[in-house]
C-alpha positions as a Markdown table, in Angstrom:
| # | Residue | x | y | z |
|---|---|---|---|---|
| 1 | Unk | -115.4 | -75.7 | -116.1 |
| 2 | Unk | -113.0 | -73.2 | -114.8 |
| 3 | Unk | -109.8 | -72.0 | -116.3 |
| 4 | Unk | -107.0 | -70.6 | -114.7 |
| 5 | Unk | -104.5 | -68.3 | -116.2 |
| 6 | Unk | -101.3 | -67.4 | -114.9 |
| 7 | Unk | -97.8 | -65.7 | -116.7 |
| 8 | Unk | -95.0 | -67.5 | -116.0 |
| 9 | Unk | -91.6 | -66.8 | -117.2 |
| 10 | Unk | -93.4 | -65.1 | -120.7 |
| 11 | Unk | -95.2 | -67.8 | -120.9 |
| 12 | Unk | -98.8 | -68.9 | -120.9 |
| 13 | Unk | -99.7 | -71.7 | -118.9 |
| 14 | Unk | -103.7 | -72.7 | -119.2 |
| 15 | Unk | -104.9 | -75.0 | -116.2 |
| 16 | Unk | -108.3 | -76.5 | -117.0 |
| 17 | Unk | -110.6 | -78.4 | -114.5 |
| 18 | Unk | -113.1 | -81.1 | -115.4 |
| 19 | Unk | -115.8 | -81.5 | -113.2 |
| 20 | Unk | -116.0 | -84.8 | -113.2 |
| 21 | Unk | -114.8 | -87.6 | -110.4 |
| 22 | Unk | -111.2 | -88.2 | -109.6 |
| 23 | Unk | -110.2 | -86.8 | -112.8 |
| 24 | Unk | -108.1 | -84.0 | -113.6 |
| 25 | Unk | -107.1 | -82.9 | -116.8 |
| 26 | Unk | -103.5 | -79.9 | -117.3 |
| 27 | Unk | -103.4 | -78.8 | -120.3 |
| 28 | Unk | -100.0 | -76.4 | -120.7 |
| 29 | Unk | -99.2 | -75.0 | -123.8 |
| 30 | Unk | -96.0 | -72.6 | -123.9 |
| 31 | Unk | -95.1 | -69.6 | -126.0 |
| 32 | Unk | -91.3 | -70.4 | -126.9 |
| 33 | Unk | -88.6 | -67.8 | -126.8 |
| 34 | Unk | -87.4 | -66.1 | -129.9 |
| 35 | Unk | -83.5 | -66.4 | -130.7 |
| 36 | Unk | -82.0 | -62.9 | -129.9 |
| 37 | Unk | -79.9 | -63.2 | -133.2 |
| 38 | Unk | -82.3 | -63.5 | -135.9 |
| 39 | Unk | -85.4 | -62.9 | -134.3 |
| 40 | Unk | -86.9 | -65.4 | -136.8 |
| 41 | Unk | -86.5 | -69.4 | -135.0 |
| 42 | Unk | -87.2 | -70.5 | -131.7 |
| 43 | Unk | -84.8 | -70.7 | -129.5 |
| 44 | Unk | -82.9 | -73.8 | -128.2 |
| 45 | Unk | -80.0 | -72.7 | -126.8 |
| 46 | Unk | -79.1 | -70.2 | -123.7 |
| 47 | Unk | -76.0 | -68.6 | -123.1 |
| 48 | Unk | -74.5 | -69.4 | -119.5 |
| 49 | Unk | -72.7 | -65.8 | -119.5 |
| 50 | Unk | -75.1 | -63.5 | -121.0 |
| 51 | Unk | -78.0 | -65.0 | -120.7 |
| 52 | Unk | -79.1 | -64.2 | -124.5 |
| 53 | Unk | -81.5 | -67.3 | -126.5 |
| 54 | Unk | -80.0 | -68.8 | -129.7 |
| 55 | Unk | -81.6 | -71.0 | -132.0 |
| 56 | Unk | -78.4 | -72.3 | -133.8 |
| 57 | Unk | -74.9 | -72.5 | -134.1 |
| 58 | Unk | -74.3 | -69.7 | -136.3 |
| 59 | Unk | -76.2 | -67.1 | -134.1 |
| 60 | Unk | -74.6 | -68.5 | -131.4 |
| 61 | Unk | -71.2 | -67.2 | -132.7 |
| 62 | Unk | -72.9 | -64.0 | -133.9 |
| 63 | Unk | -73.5 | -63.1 | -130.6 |
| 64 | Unk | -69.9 | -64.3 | -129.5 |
| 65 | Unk | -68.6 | -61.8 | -131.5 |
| 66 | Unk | -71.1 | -59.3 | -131.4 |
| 67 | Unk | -70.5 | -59.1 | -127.5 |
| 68 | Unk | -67.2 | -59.9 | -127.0 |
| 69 | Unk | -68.4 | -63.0 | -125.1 |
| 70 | Unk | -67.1 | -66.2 | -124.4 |
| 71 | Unk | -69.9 | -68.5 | -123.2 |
| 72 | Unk | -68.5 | -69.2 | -120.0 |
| 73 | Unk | -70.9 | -68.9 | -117.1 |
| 74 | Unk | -69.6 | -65.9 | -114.6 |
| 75 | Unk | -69.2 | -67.5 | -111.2 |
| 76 | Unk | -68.0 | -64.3 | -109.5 |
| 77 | Unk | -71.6 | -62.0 | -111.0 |
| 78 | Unk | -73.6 | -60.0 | -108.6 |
| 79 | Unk | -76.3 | -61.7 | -107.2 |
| 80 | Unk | -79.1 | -59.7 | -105.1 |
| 81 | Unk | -79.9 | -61.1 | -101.6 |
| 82 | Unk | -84.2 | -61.7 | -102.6 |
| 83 | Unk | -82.4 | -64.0 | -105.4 |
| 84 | Unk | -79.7 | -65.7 | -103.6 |
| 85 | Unk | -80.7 | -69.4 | -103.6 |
| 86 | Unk | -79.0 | -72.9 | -102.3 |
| 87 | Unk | -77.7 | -73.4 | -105.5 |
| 88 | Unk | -76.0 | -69.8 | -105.6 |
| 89 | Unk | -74.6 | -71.1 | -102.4 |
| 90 | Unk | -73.2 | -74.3 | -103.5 |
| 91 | Unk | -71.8 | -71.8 | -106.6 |
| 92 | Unk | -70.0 | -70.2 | -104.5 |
| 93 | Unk | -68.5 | -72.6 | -102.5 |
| 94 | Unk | -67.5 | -74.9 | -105.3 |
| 95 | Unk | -65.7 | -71.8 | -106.4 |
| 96 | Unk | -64.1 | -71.1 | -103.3 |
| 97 | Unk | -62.9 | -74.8 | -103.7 |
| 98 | Unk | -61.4 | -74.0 | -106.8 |
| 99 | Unk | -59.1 | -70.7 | -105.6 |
| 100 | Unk | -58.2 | -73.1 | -103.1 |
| 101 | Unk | -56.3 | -75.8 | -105.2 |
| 102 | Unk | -55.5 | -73.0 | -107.6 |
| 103 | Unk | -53.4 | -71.6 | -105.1 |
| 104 | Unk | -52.4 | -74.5 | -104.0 |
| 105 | Unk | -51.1 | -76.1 | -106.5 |
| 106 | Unk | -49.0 | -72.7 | -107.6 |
| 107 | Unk | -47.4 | -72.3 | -104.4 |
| 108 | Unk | -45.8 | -76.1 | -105.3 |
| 109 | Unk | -45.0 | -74.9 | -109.0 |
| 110 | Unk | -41.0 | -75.2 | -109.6 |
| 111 | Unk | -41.1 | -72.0 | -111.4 |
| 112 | Unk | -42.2 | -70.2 | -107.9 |
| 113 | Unk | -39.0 | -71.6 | -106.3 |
| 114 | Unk | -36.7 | -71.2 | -109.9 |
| 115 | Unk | -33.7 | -68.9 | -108.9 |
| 116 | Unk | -34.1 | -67.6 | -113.0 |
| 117 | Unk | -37.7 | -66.5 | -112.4 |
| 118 | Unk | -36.3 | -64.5 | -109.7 |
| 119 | Unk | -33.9 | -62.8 | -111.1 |
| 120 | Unk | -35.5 | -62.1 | -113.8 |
| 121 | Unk | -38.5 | -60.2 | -112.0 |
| 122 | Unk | -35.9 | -58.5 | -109.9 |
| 123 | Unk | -33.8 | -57.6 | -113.4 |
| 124 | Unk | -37.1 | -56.1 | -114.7 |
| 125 | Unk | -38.6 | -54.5 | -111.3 |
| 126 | Unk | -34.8 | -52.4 | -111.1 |
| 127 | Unk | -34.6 | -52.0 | -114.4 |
| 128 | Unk | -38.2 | -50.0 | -114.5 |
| 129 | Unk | -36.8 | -48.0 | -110.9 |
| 130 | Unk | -34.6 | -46.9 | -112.8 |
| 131 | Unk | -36.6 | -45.2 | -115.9 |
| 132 | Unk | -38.7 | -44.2 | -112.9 |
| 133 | Unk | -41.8 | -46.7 | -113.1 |
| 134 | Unk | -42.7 | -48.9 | -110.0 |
| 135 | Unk | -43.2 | -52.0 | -111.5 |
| 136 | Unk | -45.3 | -54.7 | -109.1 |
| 137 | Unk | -45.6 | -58.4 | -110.5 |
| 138 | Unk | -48.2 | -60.8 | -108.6 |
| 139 | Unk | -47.6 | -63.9 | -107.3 |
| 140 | Unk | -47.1 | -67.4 | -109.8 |
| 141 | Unk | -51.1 | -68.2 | -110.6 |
| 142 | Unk | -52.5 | -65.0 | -111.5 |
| 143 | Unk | -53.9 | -64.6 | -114.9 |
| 144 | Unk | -51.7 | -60.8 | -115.7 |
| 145 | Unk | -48.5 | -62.6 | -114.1 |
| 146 | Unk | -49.1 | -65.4 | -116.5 |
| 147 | Unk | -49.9 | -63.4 | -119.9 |
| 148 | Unk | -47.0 | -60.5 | -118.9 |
| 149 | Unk | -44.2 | -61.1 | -121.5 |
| 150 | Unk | -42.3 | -57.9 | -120.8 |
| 151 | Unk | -38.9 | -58.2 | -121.5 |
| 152 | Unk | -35.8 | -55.7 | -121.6 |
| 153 | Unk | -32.8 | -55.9 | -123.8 |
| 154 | Unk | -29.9 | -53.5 | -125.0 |
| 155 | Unk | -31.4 | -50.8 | -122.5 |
| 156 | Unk | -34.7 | -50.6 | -123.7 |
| 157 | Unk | -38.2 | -51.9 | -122.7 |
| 158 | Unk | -40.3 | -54.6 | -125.2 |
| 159 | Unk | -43.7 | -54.4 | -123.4 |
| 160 | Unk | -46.5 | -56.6 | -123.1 |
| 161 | Unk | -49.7 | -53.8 | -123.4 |
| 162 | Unk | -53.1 | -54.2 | -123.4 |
| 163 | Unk | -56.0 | -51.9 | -125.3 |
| 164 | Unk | -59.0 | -51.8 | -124.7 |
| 165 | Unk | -61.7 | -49.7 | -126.5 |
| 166 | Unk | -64.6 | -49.6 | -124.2 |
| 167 | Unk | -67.2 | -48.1 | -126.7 |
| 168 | Unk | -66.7 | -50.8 | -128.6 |
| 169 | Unk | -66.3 | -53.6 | -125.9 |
| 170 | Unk | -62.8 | -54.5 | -127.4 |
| 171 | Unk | -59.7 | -55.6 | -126.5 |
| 172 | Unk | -56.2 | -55.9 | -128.0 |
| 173 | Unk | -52.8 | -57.5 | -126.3 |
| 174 | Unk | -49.8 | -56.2 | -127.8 |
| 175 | Unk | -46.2 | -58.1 | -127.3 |
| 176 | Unk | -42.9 | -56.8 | -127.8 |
| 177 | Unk | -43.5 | -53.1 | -128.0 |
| 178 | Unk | -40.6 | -50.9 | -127.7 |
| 179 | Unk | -40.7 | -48.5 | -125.0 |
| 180 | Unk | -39.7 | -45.3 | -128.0 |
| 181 | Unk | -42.6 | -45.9 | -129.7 |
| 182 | Unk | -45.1 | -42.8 | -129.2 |
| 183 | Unk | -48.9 | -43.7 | -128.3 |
| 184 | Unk | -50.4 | -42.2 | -131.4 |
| 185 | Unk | -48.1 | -45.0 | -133.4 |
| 186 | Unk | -49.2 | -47.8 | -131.3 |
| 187 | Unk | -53.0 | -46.8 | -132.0 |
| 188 | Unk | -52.4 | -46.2 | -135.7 |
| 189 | Unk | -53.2 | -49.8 | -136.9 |
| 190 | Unk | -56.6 | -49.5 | -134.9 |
| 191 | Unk | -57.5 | -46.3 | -135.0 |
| 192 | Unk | -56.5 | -44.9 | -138.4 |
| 193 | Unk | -58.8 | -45.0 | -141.2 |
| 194 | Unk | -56.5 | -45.6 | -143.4 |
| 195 | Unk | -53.8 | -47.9 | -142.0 |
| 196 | Unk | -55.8 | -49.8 | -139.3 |
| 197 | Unk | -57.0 | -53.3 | -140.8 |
| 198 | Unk | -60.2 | -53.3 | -142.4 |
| 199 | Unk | -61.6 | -56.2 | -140.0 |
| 200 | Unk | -60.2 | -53.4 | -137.1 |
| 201 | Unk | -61.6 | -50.4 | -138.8 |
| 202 | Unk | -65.2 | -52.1 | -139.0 |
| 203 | Unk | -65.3 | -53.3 | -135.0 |
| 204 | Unk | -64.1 | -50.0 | -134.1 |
| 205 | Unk | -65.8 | -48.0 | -136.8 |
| 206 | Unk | -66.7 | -45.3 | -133.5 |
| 207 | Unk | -63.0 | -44.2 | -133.4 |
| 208 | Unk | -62.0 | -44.4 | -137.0 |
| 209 | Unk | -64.8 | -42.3 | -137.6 |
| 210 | Unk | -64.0 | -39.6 | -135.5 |
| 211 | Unk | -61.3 | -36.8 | -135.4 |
| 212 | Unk | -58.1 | -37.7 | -133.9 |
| 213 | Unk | -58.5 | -34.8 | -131.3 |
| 214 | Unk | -61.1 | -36.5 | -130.0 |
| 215 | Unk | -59.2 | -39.6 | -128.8 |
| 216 | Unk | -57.8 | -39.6 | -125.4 |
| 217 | Unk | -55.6 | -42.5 | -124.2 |
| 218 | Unk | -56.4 | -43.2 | -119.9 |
| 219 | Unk | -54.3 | -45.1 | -117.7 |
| 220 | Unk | -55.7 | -46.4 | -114.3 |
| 221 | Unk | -54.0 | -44.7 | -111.4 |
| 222 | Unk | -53.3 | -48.0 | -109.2 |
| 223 | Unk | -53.4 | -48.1 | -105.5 |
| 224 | Unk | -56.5 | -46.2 | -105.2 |
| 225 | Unk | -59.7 | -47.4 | -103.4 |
| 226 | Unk | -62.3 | -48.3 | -104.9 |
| 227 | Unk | -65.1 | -45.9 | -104.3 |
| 228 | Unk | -61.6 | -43.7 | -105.3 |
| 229 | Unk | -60.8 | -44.7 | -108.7 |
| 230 | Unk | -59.1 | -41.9 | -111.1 |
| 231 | Unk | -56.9 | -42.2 | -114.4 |
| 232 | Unk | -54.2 | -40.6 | -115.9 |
| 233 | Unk | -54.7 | -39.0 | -119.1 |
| 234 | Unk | -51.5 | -40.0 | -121.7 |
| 235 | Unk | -49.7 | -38.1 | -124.2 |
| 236 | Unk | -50.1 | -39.7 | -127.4 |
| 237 | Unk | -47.4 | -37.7 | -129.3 |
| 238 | Unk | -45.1 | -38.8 | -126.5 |
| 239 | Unk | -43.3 | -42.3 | -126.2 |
| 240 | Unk | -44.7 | -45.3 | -124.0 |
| 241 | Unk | -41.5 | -44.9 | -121.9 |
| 242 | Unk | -42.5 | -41.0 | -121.3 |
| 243 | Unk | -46.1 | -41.7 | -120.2 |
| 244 | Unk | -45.5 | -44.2 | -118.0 |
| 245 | Unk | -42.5 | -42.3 | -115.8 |
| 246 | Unk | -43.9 | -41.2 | -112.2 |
| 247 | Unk | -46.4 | -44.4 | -112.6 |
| 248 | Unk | -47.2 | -47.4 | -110.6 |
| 249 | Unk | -47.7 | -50.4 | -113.4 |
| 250 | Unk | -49.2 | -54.4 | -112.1 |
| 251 | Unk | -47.5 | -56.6 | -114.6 |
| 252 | Unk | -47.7 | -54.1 | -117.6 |
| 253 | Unk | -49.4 | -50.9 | -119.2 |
| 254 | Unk | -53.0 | -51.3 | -120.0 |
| 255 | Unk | -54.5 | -48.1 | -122.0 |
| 256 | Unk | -57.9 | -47.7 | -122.2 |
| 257 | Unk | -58.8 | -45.2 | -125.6 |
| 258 | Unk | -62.0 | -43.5 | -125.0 |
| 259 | Unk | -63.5 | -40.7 | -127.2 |
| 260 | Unk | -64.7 | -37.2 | -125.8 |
| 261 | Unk | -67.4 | -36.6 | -127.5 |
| 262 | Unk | -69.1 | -40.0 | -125.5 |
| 263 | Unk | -69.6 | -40.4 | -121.8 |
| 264 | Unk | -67.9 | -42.6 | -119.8 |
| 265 | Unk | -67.6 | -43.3 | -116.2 |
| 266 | Unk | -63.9 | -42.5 | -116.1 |
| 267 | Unk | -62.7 | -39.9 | -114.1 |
| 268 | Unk | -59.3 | -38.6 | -114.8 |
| 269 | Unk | -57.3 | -37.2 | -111.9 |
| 270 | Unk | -58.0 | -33.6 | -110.9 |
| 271 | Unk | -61.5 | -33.3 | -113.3 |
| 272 | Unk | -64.4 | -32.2 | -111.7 |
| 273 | Unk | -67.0 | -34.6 | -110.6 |
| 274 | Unk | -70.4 | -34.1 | -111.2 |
| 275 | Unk | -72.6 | -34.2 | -107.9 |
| 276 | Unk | -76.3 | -34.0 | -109.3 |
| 277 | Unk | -76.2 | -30.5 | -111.3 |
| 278 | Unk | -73.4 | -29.1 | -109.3 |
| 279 | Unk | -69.4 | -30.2 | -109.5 |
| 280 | Unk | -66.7 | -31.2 | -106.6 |
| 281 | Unk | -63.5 | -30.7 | -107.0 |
| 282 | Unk | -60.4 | -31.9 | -104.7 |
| 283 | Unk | -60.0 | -28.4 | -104.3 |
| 284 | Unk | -62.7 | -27.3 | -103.0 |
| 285 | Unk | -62.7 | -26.3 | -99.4 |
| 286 | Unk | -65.1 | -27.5 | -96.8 |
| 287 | Unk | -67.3 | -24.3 | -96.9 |
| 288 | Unk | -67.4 | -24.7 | -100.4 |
| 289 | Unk | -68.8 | -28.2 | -100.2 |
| 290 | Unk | -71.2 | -26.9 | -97.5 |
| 291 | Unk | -72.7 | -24.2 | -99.9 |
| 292 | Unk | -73.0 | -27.2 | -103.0 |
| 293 | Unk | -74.9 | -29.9 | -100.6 |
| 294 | Unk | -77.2 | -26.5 | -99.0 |
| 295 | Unk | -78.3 | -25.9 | -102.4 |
| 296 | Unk | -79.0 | -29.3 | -103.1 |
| 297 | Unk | -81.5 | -29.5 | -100.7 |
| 298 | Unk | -79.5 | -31.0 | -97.5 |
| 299 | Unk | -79.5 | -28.8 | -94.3 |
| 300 | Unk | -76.1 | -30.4 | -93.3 |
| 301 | Unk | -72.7 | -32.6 | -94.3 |
């Protein structure tokens, strides 16, 4: 008799051979996934999005929540070219299908050709020229032209905003804030240990934890390529309407709170980027950059 053994997707698989005429005998015993919840039951379920094994209902919204994830497969992930199969193909071109009669089917909405939408967007667009904010709105269809409920009455700016705490993988739309109201007031029901809610406070335990000094509020700089992309850093004991002066806005503000003392990958405009142990700087002249790459190891730009 000879056996076989080969690991196949963290499983065993046994193949055994019978010497005996015509016959054949596979036996193939598995070793089941664990749920990534509990780590107790086997797992029956798989997440189209994440990818993470769930053994019941309950741990499947546990991981819902616990990763800010919505179950919905990602047609538009990365896929590497040794993995691209048919079926990524026929993904992709179902999606591609879908855009199409998306579009479609927005460019015949009434609301595209209602002479009220357009003076509205006009009403708001002048209205931000004039507080010295370019405001761009996209086309009927698109998800931030949709949610955008910006409005502006008796002079003054009731913005839609969006937060979004990315050490905590958590976002927050706000409607209907006025354009006086300072930054460090908009954060207080998130960010304050005292006032925030406690179901807040908990989720983003990180900030209400540390110092208030730490906090800093970052606004993407739009219109920037994107091996180029920078952010402004806000005032937070200045008003919305302040911050956003000089600054191009899609739709409306959205403010991403980030803490000092952790790394991120944002780069706010005119900060130093590292380049292996040395820094660049837009300042830095050509024979400056010559002496950083030199001492890197490269004989040339």
């Amino acid at each position: 008799m000879v056996i076989f053994v080969k690991e196949f997707n963290f499983s065993l698989i046994f193949i055994s051979y019978i010497d005996k005429p015509y016959t054949l005998c596979l036996k193939v015993f598995f070793t089941f996934f664990r749920c990534e919840t509990c780590s107790k039951e086997e797992a029956k379920y798989r997440c189209p999005r994440c990818m993470k094994y769930s053994c019941s209902l309950l741990c499947v919204k546990k991981h819902k929540l616990a990763l800010s994830c919505n179950g919905v497969r990602d047609k538009t992930a990365f896929v590497s070219v040794n993995e691209f199969t048919d079926l990524n193909l026929l993904s992709d071109y179902r999606f591609l299908e879908d855009v199409g009669r998306t579009a479609d089917a927005a460019a015949r909405h009434c609301i595209v050709h209602s002479p009220a939408t357009k003076r509205l967007l006009y009403c708001l667009r002048n209205k931000a020229r004039g507080c010295n904010i370019e405001l761009k709105t996209l086309p009927v269809g698109f998800t931030k032209r949709r949610e955008n409920s910006t409005t502006f009455n008796a002079n003054k700016f009731y913005w839609h905003l969006k937060l979004i705490f990315p050490h905590c993988h958590a976002e927050y739309t706000l409607k209907g804030v006025p354009d006086d109201k300072t930054l460090a007031d908009i954060l207080k029901p998130y960010i304050d240990p005292v006032e925030s809610d406690p179901v807040v406070c908990q989720r983003l335990k990180i900030y209400t934890a540390s110092p208030q000094s730490d906090v800093r509020i970052l606004m993407k700089i739009e219109n920037r390529s994107r091996n180029s992309v920078r952010y402004n850093e806000l005032d937070a004991s200045r008003s919305l309407l302040d911050n956003l002066k000089g600054k191009v806005i899609i739709e409306y503000p959205t403010l991403f709170v980030v803490l000092k003392t952790l790394k991120n990958d944002m780069v706010v405009l005119g900060q130093a980027v590292e380049i292996g142990n040395q820094f660049s700087s837009p300042s830095l002249s050509p024979s400056h950059l010559v002496i950083i790459f030199h001492n890197m190891g490269y004989a040339s730009l």
